[in-house]
Every structure is written in C-alpha cells, then in structure tokens.
C-alpha positions as CSV (number, residue, x, y, z in Angstrom):
1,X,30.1,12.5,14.3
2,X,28.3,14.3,17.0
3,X,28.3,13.4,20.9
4,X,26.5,14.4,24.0
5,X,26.4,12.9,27.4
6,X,24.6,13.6,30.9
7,X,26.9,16.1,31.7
8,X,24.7,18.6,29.4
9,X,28.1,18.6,26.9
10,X,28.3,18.1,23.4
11,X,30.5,18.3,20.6
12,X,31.9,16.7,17.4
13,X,34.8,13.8,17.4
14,X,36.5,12.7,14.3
15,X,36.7,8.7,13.4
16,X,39.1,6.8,12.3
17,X,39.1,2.8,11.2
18,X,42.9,1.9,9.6
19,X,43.2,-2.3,8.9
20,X,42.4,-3.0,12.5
21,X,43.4,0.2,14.5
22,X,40.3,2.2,15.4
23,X,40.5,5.8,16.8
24,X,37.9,8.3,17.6
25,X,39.1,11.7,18.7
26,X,37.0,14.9,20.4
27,X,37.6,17.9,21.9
28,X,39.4,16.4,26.0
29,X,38.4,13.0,24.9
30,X,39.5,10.1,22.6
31,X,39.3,6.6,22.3
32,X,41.9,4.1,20.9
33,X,41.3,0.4,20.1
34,X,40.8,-2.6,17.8
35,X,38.3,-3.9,15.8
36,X,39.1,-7.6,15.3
37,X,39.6,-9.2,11.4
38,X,35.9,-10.6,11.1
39,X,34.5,-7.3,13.0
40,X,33.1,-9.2,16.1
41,X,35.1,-7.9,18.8
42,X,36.0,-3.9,19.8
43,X,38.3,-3.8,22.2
44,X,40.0,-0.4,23.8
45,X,39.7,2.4,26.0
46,X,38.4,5.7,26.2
47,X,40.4,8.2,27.3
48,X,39.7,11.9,29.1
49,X,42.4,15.1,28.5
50,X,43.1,16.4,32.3
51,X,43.4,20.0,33.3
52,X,47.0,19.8,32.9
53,X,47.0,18.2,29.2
54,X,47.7,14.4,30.2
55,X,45.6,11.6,29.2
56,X,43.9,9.5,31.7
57,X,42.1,6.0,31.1
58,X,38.4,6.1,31.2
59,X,36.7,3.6,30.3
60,X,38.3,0.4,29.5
61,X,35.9,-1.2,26.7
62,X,35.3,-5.1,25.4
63,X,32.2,-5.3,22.9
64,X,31.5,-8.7,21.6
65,X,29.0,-9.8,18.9
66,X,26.5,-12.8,20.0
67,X,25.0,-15.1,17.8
C-alpha cells in the first residue's frame, strides 16, 4: 500500500493480517495490533524508527465499529 502524511512524505508499507495479529510495516514506521474475531475492534499502536534505530510508541490506537 501507499502512504503520505502532512509532513510532505510518502512511501510504500507492507500489510500483514495472520488469525488475529495485524501488522503493517514502512520504511521508520510500523504498526502492530489486533483485529478482534468478529472484525469490530482494531486495537494497537503505531510505532516511529528513531535516529538511533529504536522503536518508539506513536500513536496508541482503539477503533470500534458502531451499529
């Protein structure tokens, strides 16, 4: 898939969806999480690549269907 954000940067991320793991990784930025058994709930975090190579939280996500 293909990102861009306000920053002006752009790039292409790789998905992943494995029984209820769900992992999306870029180029400096990933994101780990779940998607629940009757795929009404995403819940994880994003994650940004520092200059020095660690991974530090981002964004710390919770999406929940509505009826």
């Amino acid at each position: 898939m293909y990102f861009f954000n306000s920053k002006n940067e752009s790039g292409l991320m790789t998905g992943e969806f494995n029984n209820e793991n769900f992992r999306i990784n870029g180029e400096g930025i990933k994101f780990n999480g779940t998607i629940n058994a009757k795929s009404t709930v995403i819940l994880g975090n994003w994650y940004l690549q520092s200059k020095n190579n660690d991974w530090e939280q981002f964004i710390e996500l919770k999406l929940e269907k509505q009826n």
